[in-house]
N, C-alpha and C positions, 0 to 999 in steps of 0.2 A: 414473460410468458403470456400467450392471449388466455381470453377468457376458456377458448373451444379446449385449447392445450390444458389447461388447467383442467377444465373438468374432466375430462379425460384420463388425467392423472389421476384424481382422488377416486373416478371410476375404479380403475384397474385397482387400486390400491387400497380401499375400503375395505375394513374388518367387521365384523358384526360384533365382535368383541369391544369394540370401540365406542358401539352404539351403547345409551344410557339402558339399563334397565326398563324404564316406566316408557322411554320409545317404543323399544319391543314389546311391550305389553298394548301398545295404542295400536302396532303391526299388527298385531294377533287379531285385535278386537277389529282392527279394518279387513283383513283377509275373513273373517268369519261373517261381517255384513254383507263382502262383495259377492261371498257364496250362498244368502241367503234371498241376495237382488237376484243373482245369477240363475239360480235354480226354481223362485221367483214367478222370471219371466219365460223362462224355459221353452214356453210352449204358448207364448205370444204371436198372435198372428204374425206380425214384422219381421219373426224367428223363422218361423214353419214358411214364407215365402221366399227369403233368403234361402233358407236349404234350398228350398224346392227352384230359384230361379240359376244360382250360381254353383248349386250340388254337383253335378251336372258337369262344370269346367275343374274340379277338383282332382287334384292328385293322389296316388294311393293311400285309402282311408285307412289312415296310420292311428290318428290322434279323437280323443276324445272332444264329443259339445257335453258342454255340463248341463247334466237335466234331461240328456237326449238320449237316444240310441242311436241315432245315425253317427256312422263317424265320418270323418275328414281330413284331409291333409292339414299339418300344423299349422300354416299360413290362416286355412280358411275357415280352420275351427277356433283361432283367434278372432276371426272376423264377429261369428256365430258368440260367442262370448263377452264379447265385448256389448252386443245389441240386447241381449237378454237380460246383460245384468246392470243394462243402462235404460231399458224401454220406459220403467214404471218410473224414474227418478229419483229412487230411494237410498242409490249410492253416495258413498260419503262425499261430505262436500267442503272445501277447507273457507273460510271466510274471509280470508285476506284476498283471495285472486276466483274466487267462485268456482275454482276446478272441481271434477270428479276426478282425484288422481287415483283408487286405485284402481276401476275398469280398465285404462287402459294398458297397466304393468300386470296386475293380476289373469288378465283375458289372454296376454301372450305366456307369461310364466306356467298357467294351467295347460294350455295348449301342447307346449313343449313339455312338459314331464309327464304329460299322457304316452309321449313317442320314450323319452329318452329318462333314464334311471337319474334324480335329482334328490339327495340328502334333505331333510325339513331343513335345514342347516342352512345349506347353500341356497334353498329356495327362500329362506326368512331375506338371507345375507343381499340378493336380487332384488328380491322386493324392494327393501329397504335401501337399496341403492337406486333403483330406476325413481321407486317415489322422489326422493328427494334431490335428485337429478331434474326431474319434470318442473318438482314448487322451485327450484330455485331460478329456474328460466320463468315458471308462471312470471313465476315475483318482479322479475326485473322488465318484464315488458309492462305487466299490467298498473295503471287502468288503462295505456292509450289504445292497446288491443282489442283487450275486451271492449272497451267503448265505442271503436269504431265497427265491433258489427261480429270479430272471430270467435269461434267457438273455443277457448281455451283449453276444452277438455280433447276438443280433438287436434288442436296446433303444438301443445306442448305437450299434452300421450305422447306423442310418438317418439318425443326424447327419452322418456321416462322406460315405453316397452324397449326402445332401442338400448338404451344400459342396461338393463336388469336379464337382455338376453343376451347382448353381449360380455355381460360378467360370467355368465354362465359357461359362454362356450370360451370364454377366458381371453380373449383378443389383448394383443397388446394396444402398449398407445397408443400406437403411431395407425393402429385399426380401430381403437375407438376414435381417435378423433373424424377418420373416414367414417364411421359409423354415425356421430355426431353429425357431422354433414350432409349424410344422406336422410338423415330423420329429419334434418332441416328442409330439403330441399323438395320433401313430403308434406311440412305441416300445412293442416289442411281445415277446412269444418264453420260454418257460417251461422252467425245465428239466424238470417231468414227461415234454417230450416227448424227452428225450435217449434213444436204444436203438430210436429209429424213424425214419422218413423225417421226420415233421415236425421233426427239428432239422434239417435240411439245408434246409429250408422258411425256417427265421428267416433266416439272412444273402438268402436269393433275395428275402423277402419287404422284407426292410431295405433291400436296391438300389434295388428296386421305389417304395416307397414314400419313398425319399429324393428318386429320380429327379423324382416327382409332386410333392412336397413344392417341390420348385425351378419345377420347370411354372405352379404353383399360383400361388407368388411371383412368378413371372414374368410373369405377367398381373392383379397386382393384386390377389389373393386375400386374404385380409388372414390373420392372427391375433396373438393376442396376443404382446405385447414381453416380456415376461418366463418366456419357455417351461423357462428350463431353471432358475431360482433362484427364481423369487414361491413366494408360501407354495402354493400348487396345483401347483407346473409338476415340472417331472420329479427334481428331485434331492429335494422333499420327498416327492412320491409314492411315487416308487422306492425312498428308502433314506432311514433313518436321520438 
């Protein structure tokens, strides 16, 4: 089985039940930080120009910005979300691959159950699937990624938003691994742009495009099976 297929598999199939205790307790305590960056930054300039530049091309303002009153279609209020509660840097950071993983899983999963009715349950059980979905690709590219210059919080986000929303709306395999592939075919995020607003841009923009990444899969969309190991797909692109 390839790597993409495998993960895939343990996507769809992942229990929260399964998860340890003291993990879920380290969940809790990251979802309660990313709401305290998020809400935070809320109303950071890079926040209030964003609305005010791309508000504007939005679809109907269905979904909640945390912190705000303006609403948004769920795409663009992951965007909005993701930049908030990334602007100041205060979000969690894991030490082994230097990601912020949970802006960009937390910023799509808030988005979406601002629109759509989501159990704490099922939203613990996403999380905890996109997160460790995203470190396990941090992990196996990083350092040559990292090192050569990519944002890893916004190259591998978008795996992480891309499972934890496609767990939700339940895809099978044979849709997450198109899912997988299309988050692949997104990752994105440089670090030239670190000491400006567009770093706070990659994890909003990772939400974003995970979020669609699942949409995409969810109706058929195809891409290719082997996004994250084939000699093209993201771990030879990206590293080493």
């Amino acid at each position: 089985m390839s790597e993409t297929a495998a993960l895939a598999s343990w996507i769809v199939s992942n229990r929260i039940e399964t998860v340890p205790e003291d993990v879920r307790h380290e969940a809790r305590r990251a979802i309660v930080n990313y709401l305290g960056c998020a809400l935070g930054g809320s109303h950071d300039e890079a926040v209030d120009i964003a609305i005010e530049a791309l508000g504007p091309y939005s679809g109907p303002p269905t979904a909640s910005i945390l912190g705000r009153a303006e609403r948004l279609d769920p795409l663009h209020a992951s965007l909005m979300n993701g930049i908030s509660s990334h602007v100041y840097d205060f979000d969690d950071t894991t030490p082994k691959n230097y990601m912020h993983p949970t802006s960009p899983v937390a910023s799509a999963l808030f988005a979406y159950a601002s629109v759509n009715p989501v159990s704490g349950r099922d939203f613990m059980e996403a999380f905890i699937t996109g997160f460790e979905s995203e470190m396990r690709i941090g992990n196996a590219v990083y350092p040559a990624h990292y090192d050569v210059g990519w944002h890893i919080t916004g190259t591998a986000g978008v795996f992480g938003a891309a499972a934890a929303i496609g767990r939700l709306l339940g895809l099978s395999r044979q849709k997450m691994i198109w899912n997988i592939g299309l988050a692949a075919t997104q990752a994105a995020g440089i670090r030239e742009m670190f000491r400006s607003m567009a770093k706070s841009f990659h994890p909003g923009r990772s939400a974003q495009n995970g979020y669609s990444a699942a949409l995409l899969a969810q109706a058929g969309f195809t891409a290719g099976e082997h996004g994250l190991e084939g000699p093209r797909g993201f771990a030879a692109v990206q590293a080493a």
